[in-house]
N, C-alpha and C positions, 0 to 999 in steps of 0.2 A: 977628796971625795966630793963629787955632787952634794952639795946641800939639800935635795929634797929628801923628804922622808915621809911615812904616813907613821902616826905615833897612835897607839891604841889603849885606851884605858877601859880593862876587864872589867876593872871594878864597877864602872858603869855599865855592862851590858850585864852583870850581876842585880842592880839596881833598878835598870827596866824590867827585868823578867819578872821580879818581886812585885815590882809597881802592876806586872800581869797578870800574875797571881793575888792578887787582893782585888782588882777589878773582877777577877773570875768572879770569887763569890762560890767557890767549893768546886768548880768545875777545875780538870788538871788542864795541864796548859805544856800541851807542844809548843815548843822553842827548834822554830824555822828555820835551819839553818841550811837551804838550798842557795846556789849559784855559790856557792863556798863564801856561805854566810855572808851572802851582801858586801861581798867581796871584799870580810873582815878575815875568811879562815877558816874552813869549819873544824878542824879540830882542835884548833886555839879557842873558839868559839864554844867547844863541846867541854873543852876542859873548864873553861869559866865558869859553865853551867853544869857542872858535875849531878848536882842537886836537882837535876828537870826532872817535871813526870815523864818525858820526854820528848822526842827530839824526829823531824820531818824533814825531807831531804828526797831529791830524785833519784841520784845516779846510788845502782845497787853495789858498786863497787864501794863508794865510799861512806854506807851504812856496814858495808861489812866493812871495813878498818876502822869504824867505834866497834866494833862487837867484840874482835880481836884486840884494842886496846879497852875492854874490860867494863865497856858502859853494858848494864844490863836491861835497864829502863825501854819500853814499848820506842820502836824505832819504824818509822810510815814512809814508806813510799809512796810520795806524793801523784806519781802518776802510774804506779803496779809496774805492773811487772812487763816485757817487750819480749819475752819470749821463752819457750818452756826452759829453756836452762837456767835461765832468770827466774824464772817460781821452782825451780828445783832449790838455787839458793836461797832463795828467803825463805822455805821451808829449812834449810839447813839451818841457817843463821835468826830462826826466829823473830821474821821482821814480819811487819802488819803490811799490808798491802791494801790500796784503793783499789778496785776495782768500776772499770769506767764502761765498759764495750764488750757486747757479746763473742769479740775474737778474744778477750781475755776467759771468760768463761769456758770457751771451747776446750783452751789448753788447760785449762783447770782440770775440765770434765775428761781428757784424754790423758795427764801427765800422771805418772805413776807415783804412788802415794809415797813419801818419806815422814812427814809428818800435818798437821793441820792448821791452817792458819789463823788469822784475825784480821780480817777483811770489813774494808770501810766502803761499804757500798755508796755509788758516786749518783744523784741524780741532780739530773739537767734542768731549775727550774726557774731559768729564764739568761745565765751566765751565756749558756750555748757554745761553750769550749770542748767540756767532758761533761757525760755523765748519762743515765739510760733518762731518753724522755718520759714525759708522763705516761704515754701508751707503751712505751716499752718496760717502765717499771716492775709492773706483774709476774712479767715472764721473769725479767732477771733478778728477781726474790724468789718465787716459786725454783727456778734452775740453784739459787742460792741455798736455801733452806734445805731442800732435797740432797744437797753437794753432801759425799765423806770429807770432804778436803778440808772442809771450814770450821773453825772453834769458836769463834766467835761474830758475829755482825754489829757494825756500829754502821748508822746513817750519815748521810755526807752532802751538805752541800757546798754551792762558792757564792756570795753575795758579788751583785756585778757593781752594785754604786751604794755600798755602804760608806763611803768614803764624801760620799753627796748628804745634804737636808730635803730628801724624796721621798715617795710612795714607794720606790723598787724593792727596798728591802720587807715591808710589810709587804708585798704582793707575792715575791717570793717564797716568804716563809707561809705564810696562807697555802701555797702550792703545797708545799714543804709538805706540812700537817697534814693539808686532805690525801695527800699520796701516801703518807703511812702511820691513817690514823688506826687506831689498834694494834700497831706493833710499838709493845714494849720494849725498845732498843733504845742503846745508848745512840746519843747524836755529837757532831762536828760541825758545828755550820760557822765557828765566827772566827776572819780574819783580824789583824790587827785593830782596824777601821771598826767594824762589828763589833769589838770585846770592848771596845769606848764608848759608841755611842750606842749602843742595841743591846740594853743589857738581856732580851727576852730573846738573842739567839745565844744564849752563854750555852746550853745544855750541857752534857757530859765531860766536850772537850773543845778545849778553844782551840787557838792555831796563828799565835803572833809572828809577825815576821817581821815589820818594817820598824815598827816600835821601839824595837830589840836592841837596835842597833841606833835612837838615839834622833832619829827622824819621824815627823807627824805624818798618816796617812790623810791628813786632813788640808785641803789648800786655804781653809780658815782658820783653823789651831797652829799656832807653834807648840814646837816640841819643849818648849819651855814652860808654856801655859799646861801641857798635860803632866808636867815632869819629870817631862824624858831628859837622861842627859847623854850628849854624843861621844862615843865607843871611839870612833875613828879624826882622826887630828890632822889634814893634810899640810906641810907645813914647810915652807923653804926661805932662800933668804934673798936680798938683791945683789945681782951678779954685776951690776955695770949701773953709772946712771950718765943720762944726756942731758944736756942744759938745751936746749929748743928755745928758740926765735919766735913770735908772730908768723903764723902761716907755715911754718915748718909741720911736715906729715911722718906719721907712728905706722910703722909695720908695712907688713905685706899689701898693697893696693892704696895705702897711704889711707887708713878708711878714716881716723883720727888727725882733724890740723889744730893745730898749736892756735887758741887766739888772743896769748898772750906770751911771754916769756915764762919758761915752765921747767922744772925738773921732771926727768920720766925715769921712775927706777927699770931695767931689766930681772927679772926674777926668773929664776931655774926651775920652771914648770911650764909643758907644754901640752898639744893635743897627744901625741904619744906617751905620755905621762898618766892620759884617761880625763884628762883637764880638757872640756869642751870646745872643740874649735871656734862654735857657734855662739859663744860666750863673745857680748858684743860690749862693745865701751859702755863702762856705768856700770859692771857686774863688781857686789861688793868684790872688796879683799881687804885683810887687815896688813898695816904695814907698824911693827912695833906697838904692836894692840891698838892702832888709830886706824879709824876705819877710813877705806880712802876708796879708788874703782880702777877696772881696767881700761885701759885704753888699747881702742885698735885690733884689729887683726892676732888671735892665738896660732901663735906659730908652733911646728911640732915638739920643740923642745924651750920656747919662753915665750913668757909673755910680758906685756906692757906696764905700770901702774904707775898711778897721778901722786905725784912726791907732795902737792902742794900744802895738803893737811899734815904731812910731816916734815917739815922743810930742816931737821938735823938730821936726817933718815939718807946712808949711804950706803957702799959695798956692806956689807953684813949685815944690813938691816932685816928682823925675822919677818916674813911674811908667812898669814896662816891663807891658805887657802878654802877652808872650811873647817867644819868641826870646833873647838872652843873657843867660844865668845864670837862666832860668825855661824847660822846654825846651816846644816848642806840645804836647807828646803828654801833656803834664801836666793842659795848663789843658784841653784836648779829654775827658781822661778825667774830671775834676771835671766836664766841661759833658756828660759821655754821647753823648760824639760824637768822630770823628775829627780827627786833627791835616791831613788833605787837607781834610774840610771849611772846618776855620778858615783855611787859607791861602787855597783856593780862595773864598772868599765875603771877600777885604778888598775894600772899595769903592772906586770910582772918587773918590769924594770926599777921602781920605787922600793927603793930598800923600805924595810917595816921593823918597829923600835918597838918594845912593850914599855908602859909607862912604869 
């Protein structure tokens, strides 16, 4: 069998949620588990967290297979509903729904009644993805309140650079307030980023996601320094190694030359693996828990690494490619890309091990 694997330890995505839950500070705490959970699993991921106040996800298919396997807990569609058969079911299935656009209202106000919802009303105040702007606010409360359809309203926003040391998040939330002051409503306004650093948008309900799984929304925190630990373990071994010459070239375009005599292990992970093409020589990786870098050109199924920090390191040597004791926000910022991109793109081909 291929050597790679992604190895997952529950017991850690157990341990951030807790670490979410006490930052809350009494506010409950939806546990994010869209893009099938950071492409840990979402119902490996739901089972871990049996115990959430609950649990935030897009696709209404797969909020209905926690319902039917038995989770009762407040379950949010992250972006409502796409079309009246779709608010038919999460009336069925008892799911909360965002509400963002008055083409959702519409079918609200036309779809025939089965039961009533719990709708997170969505405003726009300054993210500019979803949400009713400030001048559209009025109308889609007043069409809210007026609704039979609706059991309950909580307010809703998205912080666009909580994740930054800025003014955006205080300017926001200033909108936030003036748009619905005097309504006594619960509120949702903090993402992972938010639930850290802004403890004054905790209100009602928070909404972790990245956290969760064990990486910092922050490009100046490690996820070590907030005491996250990481969920997912990408992990394989060396498949071949080459002894290289002075001036001898690594990989596809020869982007890496040799400039001295060198060992270069081959290891069984590639771009179709979810392992970034663009991951250029110098991006960690551990070889037998010594930290060592890649060399060259990520090809679709291997890539390169520098033997020289571990010069007894041969065919079966373990190489981690993120996750313990390498943390993913590491190899993300060597590759100029996010630590949710590399968890969200591992492939379906990577067998998965529970620890």
């Amino acid at each position: 069998m291929r050597p790679l694997r992604a190895v997952f330890d529950w017991s850690a995505l157990a341990a951030n949620y807790a670490l979410a839950r006490r930052t809350a500070r009494g506010a409950r705490v939806f546990a994010v588990i869209k893009a099938n959970a950071y492409g840990h699993g979402d119902l490996k991921a739901a089972e871990a967290l049996r115990d959430a106040d609950g649990f935030a996800l897009l696709e209404i298919e797969r909020a209905m297979e926690l319902r039917d396997r038995g989770f009762r807990q407040p379950i949010l569609l992250l972006e409502g509903f796409f079309s009246p058969d779709e608010l038919a079911a999460a009336e069925a299935y008892r799911l909360s729904v965002v509400i963002h656009c008055f083409e959702q209202l519409r079918m609200l106000a036309a779809a025939r009644r089965r039961g009533r919802l719990d709708v997170f009303l969505k405003i726009n105040t300054g993210m500019n993805r979803l949400g009713f702007s400030p001048s559209e606010f009025a109308s889609a409360w007043a069409q809210i309140k007026a609704s039979a359809a609706v059991e309950s309203v909580t307010l809703m926003t998205h912080f666009a650079t909580a994740d930054e040391p800025d003014e955006g998040v205080a300017a926001q939330l200033e909108r936030f307030n003036a748009l619905t002051a005097g309504l006594r409503l619960p509120r949702c306004l903090a993402n992972s980023a938010a639930l850290l650093r802004y403890p004054e948008t905790h209100g009602d309900w928070v909404r972790p996601g990245i956290m969760l799984y064990g990486a910092s929304p922050f490009p100046d925190r490690s996820a070590e320094a907030l005491g996250l630990k990481p969920v997912m373990t990408l992990e394989s071994e060396v498949i071949a190694v080459q002894s290289l010459q002075a001036g001898d070239r690594v990989g596809y375009g020869g982007l890496f030359t040799a400039p001295h005599p060198m060992r270069v292990g081959t290891v069984a992970c590639g771009y179709a693996d979810g392992y970034p093409r663009h991951a250029g020589t110098g991006t960690p990786v551990l070889v037998n828990g010594v930290r060592t870098r890649t060399l060259g050109r990520v090809s679709m199924d291997m890539l390169s690494v520098d033997l020289t920090p571990v010069p007894e390191a041969g065919v079966g040597a373990r190489v981690t490619l993120w996750g313990e004791g390498l943390p993913v926000d590491e190899v993300a910022r060597a590759a100029g890309t996010i630590s949710y991109e590399l968890l969200c793109r591992l492939a379906s081909r990577v067998p998965r091990q529970d620890r």
